[in-house]
C-alpha positions in Angstrom: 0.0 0.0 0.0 1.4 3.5 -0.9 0.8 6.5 1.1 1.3 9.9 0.2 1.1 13.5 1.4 1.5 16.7 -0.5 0.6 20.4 0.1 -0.3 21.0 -3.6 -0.7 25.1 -3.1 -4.0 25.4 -5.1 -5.7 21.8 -6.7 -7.0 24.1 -9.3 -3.0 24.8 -10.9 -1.8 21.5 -10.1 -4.5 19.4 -11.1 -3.1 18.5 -14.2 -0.3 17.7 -12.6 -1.4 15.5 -9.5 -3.9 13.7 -11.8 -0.2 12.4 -13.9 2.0 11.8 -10.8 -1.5 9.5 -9.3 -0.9 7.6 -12.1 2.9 7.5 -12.1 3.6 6.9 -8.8 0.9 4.3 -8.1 0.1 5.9 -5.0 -3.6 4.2 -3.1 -4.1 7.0 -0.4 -3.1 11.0 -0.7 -3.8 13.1 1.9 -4.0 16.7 0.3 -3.2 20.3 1.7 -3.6 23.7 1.1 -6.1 22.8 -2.0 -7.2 26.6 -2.1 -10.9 25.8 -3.5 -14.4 25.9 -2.2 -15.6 22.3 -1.5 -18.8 22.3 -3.8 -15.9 22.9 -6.6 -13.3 20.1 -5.7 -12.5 18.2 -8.7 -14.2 14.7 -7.6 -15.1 13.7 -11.4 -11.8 14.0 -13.1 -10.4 12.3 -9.9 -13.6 9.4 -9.9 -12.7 8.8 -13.5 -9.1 8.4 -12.5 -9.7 5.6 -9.7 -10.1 7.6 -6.5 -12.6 9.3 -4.7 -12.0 12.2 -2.1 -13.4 13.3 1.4 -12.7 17.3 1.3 -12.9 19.7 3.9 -12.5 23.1 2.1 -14.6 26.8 2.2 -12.5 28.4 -0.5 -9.6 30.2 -1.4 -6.8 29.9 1.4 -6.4 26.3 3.7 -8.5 23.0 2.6 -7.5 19.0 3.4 -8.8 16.3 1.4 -7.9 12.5 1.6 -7.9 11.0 -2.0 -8.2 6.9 -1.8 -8.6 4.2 -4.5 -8.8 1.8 -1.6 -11.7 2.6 0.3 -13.0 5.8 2.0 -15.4 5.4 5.4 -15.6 6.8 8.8 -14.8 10.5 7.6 -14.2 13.3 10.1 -14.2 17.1 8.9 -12.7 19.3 10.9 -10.7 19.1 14.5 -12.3 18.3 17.6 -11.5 21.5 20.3 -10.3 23.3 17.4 -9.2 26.7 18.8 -10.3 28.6 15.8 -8.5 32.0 15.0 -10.2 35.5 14.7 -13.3 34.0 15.7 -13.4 31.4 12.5 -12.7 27.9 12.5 -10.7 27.2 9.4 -10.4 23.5 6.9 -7.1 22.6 8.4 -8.0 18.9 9.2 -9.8 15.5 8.0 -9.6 12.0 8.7 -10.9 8.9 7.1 -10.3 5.1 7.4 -8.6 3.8 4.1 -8.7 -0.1 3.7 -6.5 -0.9 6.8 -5.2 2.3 7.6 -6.5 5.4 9.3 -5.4 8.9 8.6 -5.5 12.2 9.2 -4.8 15.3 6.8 -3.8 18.4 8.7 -2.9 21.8 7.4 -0.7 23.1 10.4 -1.0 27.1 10.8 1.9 28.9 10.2 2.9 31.2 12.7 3.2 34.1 11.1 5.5 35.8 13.7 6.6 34.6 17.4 4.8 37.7 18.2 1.8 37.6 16.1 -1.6 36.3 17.5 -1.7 33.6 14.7 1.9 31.6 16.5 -0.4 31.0 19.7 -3.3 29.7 17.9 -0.7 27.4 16.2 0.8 26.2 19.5 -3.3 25.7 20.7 -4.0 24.0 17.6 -1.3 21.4 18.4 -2.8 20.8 21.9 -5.9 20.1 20.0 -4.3 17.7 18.0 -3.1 15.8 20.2 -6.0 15.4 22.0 -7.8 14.8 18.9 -5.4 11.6 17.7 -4.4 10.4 20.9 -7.2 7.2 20.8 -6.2 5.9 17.3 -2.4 7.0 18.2 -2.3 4.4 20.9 -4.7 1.7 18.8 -3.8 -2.1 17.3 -4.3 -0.4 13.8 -2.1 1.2 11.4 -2.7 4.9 11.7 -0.8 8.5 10.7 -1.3 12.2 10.8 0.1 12.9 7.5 0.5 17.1 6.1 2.3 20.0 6.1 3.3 20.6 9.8 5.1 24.3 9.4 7.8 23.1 11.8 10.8 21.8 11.3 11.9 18.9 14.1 15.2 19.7 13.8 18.0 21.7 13.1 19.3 19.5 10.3 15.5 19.9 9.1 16.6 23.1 7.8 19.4 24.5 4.9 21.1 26.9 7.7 19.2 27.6 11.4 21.0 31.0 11.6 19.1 31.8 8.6 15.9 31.0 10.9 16.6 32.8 13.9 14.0 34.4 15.9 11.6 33.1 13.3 8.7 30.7 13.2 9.2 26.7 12.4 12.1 26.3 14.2 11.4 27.5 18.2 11.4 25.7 20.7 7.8 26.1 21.5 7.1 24.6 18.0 9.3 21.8 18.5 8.3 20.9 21.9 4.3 20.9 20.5 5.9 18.1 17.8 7.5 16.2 21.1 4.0 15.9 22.6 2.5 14.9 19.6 5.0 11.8 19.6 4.4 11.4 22.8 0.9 10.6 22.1 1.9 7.4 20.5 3.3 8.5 17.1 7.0 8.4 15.7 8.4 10.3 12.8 8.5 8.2 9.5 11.7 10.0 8.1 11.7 10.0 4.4 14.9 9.2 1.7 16.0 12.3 -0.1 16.5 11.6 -3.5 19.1 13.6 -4.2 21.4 15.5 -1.4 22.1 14.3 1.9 18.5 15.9 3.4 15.3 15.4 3.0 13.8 18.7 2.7 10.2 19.1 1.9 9.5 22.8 0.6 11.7 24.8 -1.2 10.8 28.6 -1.6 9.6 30.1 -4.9 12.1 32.8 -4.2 16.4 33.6 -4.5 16.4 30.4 -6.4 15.7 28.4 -3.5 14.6 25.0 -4.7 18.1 24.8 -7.3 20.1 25.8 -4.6 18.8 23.4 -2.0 17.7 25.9 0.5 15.2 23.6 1.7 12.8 22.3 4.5 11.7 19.8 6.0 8.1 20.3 7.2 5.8 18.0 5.5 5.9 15.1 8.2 4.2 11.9 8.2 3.6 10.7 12.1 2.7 7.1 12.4 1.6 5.1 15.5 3.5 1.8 16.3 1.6 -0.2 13.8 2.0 2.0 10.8 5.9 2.4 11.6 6.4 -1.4 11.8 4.3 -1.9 8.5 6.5 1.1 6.6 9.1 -0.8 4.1 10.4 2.2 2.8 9.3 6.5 2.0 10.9 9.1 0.3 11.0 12.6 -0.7 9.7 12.8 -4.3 11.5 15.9 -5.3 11.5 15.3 -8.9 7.6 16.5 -8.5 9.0 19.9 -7.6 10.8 20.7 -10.6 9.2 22.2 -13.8 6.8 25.4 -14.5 3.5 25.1 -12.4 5.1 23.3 -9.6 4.3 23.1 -5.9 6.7 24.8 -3.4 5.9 22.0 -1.7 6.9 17.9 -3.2 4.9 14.7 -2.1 6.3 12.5 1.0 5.9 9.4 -0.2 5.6 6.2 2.4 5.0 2.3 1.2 3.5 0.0 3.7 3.3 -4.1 3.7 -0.4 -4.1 5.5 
């Protein structure tokens, strides 16, 4: 079984594109972030007549989670429990569904912003919510991830150059400890293959040439309880998916499973 997760940055640009690398890769389960679209406008034919069907959770332009599957697609949750919200709105960062053996979860982290901004706390709250929400299937006989775009990096090797980082978001401590009690809960880091380079960075900037020069990151994470981890044979970085006009800044994490 293949799992995947990618922060596509707008389904409408890329569909083109993630319709041909379904196909290419194989992949049986995607879990989908940032699709940028209103829900009623989620392309569910052109992905039916491609194998898959989707569970989205999505109100329109910025945010929105979806879990593709061509294996199954039951038990689907929209949204996250205790959500803290943020300016008084609850926003599409989140979705669950049950795919053939596996359960998982789609999550959109919140950025940050700044340390000092209003939007860093709600991210720090949002991971408490987390945790509380995954902690019964985090600690369950069946195979189960929270696969997405995090927007922290776990470590300092997660990133092309910390100094570049400092005093910013992704990489403080606050951030980092919110990721150590989300394993806590029961879940372990599935750490991808690059496929090129000694890292396996995740997102690469648009901007100062980032993605050619390797000034990369590593926050797409996939978080697996025990019984995922043991099933994983191998997952990798498909950075090939981030080269070429009409990319994502963002490339598919890529994780097979015997189940």
């Amino acid at each position: 079984m293949r799992i995947a997760t990618w922060n596509v940055n707008s389904i409408t640009a890329r569909l083109p594109r993630l319709l041909a690398w379904l196909e290419s890769s194989g992949t049986d389960v995607l879990c989908l972030q940032e699709a940028k679209i209103a829900e009623d406008a989620f392309p569910l034919d052109a992905l039916r007549e491609a194998g898959y069907e989707a569970a989205v959770h999505a109100t329109g332009r910025w945010n929105g989670v979806a879990v593709i599957s061509r294996v199954g697609l039951e038990d689907v949750v929209k949204g996250l429990p205790g959500d803290p919200g943020y300016d008084g709105a609850v926003e599409p960062r989140a979705i669950s569904a049950t795919c053939g053996p596996v359960r998982v979860w789609s999550v959109y982290v919140p950025n940050g912003r700044e340390v000092d901004h209003p939007h860093y706390a709600y991210k720090l709250q949002w991971f408490e919510a987390l945790k509380a929400a995954v902690a019964g299937d985090a600690s369950g006989d069946r195979p189960f991830a929270v696969l997405g775009d995090y927007n922290v990096a776990p470590t300092d090797d997660d990133v092309f150059d910390v100094a570049a980082f400092e005093g910013l978001t992704h990489v403080t401590p606050a951030e980092r400890a919110a990721l150590a009690a989300l394993r806590e809960a029961g879940l372990s880091d599935v750490v991808p293959r690059p496929l090129k380079y000694d890292h396996p960075y995740t997102y690469w900037d648009y901007r100062q040439l980032a993605f050619p020069k390797n000034r990369g990151m590593r926050i797409d994470l996939v978080y697996g309880n025990e019984a995922f981890a043991k099933a994983v044979t191998d997952s990798y970085v498909d950075r090939e998916e981030r080269k070429g006009k009409g990319a994502s800044d963002h490339a598919p994490v890529v994780v097979d499973l015997e189940v």
